[in-house]
C-alpha positions, 0 to 999 in steps of 0.5 A: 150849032150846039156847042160840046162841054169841054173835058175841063167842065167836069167838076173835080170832085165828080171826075175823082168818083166817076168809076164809083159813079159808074157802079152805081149806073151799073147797079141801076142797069142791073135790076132793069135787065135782070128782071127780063132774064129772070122772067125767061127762066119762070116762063115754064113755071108761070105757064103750069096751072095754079097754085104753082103758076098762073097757067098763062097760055104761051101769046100771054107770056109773049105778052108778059114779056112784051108788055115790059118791052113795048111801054119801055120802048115807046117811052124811051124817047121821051124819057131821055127827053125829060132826063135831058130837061128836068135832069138825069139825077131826079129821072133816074131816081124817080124811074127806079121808085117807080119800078120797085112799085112795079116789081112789089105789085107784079109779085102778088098777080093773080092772073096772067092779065094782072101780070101783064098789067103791072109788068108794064107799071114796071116798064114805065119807071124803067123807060126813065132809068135806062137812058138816064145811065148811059147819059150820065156816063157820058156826062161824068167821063171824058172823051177819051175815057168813055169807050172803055167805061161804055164797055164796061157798062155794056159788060153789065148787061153780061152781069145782069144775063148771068145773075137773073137766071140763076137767081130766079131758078134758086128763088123758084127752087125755094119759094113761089113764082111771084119771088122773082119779081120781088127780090127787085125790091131790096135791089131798089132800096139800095140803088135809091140810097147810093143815088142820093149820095154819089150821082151827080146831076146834069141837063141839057141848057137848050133842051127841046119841048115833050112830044105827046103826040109822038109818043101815042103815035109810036107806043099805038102802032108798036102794040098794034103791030105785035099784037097781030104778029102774036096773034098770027103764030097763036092761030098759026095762019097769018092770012087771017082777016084779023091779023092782017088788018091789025098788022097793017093798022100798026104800019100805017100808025108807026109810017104817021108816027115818021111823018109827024116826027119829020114835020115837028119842030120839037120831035121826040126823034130826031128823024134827022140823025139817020141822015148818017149812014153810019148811025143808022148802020150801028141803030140796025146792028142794034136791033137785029142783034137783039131780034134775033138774040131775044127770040133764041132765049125764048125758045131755049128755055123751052128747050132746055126745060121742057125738052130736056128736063132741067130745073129752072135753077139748072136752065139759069146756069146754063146760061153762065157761058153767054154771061161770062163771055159777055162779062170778059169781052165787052170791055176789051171790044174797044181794043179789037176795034182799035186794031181791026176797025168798026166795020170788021169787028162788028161784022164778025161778030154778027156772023159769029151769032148767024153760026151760033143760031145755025148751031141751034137747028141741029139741035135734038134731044139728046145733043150733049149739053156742053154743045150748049154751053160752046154755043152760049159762049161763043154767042156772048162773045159774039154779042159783046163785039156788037154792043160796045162799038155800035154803042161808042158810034153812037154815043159820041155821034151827038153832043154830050148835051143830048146824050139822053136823046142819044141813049133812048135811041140806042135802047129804044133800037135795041128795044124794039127789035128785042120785043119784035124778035119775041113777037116774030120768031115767037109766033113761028115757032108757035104756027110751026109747033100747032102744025107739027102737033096737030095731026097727032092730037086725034086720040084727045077730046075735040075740046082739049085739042086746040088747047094742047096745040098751043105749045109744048107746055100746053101739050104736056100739061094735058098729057100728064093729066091723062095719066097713062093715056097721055104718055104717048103725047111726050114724043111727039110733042117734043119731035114737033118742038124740036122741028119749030126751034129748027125752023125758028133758029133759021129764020134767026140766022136770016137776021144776023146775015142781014145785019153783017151786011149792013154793018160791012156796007156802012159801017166805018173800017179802020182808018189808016195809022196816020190818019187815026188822030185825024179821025179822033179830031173828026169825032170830036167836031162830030160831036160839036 
């Protein structure tokens, strides 16, 4: 049995900076998030024609953001892996040198697929800088400070939701596509600099072997599973020959990757930890929260956007209520828990994002807009009230010496169900946009008619070439848009019921008052 590292443990020295410790994590944290909300409010820009975008289809831009997520994900494991041997210091900064790299490169793309291939050289360093944060943390705070300190470190995310946005709207507004992957760069430098000076580095002593075949396995049948998810909704008909063939190659090779995992004596997951239901509730509360919240962002900028006729710095901003609800609740979840419980906090706020996503399929065109922001807020509030219990349940459900492990399984989970939600609700609202568009592209060229049906953007790009002609295209294309964000929205509000029950069927509820030190004591002993 692996012993903890006493709270006296901590050298002086670092106990007395860890808050500027924290900052500086929060700082890291920032630009690996930042770059993802940044990118949704280019969608629209990097979809046009050349010279303003790439006129990259919309399965390329699922695949832009994707590619990111499926490599950081599939190395997550890995990642937390070798912060845990060759130390959490040296990771974290080579991670961040790798995605400045990455940032500088996919700048100057010249083609959708030279975009997808450097935003994945991104993902990679950003595989080593996300869990090396959350271990550090872990590392420099004692027990009873690290829910609040993992509040607010979750509250940086609400930080990163709010400045990608509107920062990449006002870098569009001024200057060319390829400026909201390098303003990362400058952000590296610093984060590179205050790194050296402040962040101290720790490992796990007894730290387990790499897993290589692990990896391939998981990184192979996660691409393959989204590629055939994408694919289906391009062709809106998943009974295609080749997307089914592809989705199930990806189950078998994920359902091999589980085997090995539970037959290695050195697995890069721990296929043990789920043996704990409530683990295993907080992984799932994870993932579909982010199924269904990434798939949301993908389609409200298309809404917001396309439909309703905001600038991509208009968009950014209208994304400021989710942020600063994020921002303000997240690091007071802990206070809710400690008055109503895991069980009841977490559960209301997975059914507080289903309503928020309902809210979303009653949505038209001329909808007022602070319906919007309510909806944004609540949502924000929502997802803070998830992600701060969920991450201290799992977090302190491991060792502090595996905290990398813990935390790659933590971003992995969240992850996975974010490039999943992407992919599946993605491809639904793309089949559920062709079919409402097609009966009303007769009057185009058989040869721009499967094109026009890819999505909204294809369709008004074509129309505004047409001139006058293609006027009678913006009505229906935005009436069969609206319909598939209807569609998609409710197949969103699915998800987050799913994971309200799972949280309410195991998730743990609020011991009594005189058992609360008890539990603190059997957390403790968890952890040992």
């Amino acid at each position: 049995m692996t012993t903890s590292v006493p709270a006296s443990r901590i050298p002086e020295a670092v106990h007395r900076r860890r808050w500027a410790i924290l900052g500086v994590l929060m700082l890291s944290l920032l630009i690996v998030v930042l770059d993802n909300s940044i990118l949704n409010v280019a969608i629209k820009t990097i979809s046009t024609p050349a010279p303003t975008g790439l006129g990259a289809t919309q399965s390329q831009i699922e695949w832009a953001i994707n590619a990111y997520t499926l490599v950081f994900a599939g190395l997550l494991f890995t990642a937390g892996l070798v912060g845990d041997r060759l130390g959490r210091k040296k990771v974290l900064l080579a991670g961040i040198a790798v995605f400045g790299v990455g940032s500088a490169l996919a700048a100057e793309s010249s083609s959708p697929g030279q975009l997808i291939a450097f935003r994945a050289l991104m993902a990679l360093g950003a595989a080593f800088v996300m869990p090396a944060t959350l271990a550090v943390l872990m590392n420099v705070f004692e027990r009873e400070e690290q829910p609040k300190a993992i509040g607010i470190w979750a509250g940086g995310v609400g930080l990163a939701i709010a400045i990608g946005p509107i920062t990449g709207g006002a870098l569009l507004d001024h200057f060319w596509w390829g400026s909201v992957f390098l303003i990362n760069v400058p952000i590296v430098i610093v984060a590179l600099a205050l790194m050296l000076w402040l962040v101290p580095d720790s490992r796990d002593p007894h730290p387990g072997r790499l897993d290589p075949v692990g990896v391939v396995l998981s990184v192979v049948g996660l691409v393959l599973l989204v590629y055939g998810i994408i694919k289906g909704g391009q062709l809106a008909d998943f009974t295609d020959t080749t997307v089914l063939a592809t989705i199930a190659a990806g189950l078998v090779v994920l359902t091999a990757f589980v085997v090995f995992e539970k037959r290695s004596d050195h697995p890069s997951l721990d296929v043990g930890y789920f043996k704990n239901k409530v683990f295993s509730a907080a992984m799932a509360a994870i993932a579909l929260v982010f199924f269904a919240l990434m798939g949301v962002t993908f389609f409200s900028v298309f809404y917001t956007q396309s439909v309703r006729g905001y600038s991509p710095l208009q968009s950014g901003l209208l994304m400021l209520p989710l942020a600063a609800a994020q921002m303000i609740f997240a690091p007071r979840a802990r206070l809710v828990v400690e008055r109503f419980g895991n069980k009841a906090t977490t559960t209301a706020g997975l059914v507080l994002i289903a309503a928020t996503l309902g809210a979303f399929a009653t949505f038209e065109a001329d909808t007022p807009i602070w319906l919007l922001e309510i909806v944004f807020f609540l949502m924000g509030t929502g997802m803070a009230h998830i992600m701060t219990p969920t991450s201290v349940v799992i977090m302190q459900a491991l060792p502090r010496e595996k905290a990398g492990s813990a935390s790659a399984l933590s971003n992995t989970f969240r992850q996975v169900g974010g490039a999943l939600g992407i992919a599946v609700l993605g491809s639904v609202l793309s089949a559920a946009y062709r079919n409402g568009i097609e009966g009303k592209l007769g009057p185009l060229p058989a040869a721009l008619r499967d094109k026009a049906g890819e999505s909204i953007e294809a369709t008004l790009g074509i129309a505004e070439k047409l001139g006058p002609r293609g006027r009678a295209l913006v009505d229906p294309a935005d009436a069969s848009f609206l319909h598939a964000m209807h569609v998609t929205a409710l197949c969103g509000v699915g998800v987050a019921l799913v994971g309200a029950v799972v949280t309410a069927l195991f998730l743990p509820g609020k011991p009594p008052a005189g058992q609360q030190g008890e539990r603190e004591a059997e957390l403790v002993a968890a952890a040992d």
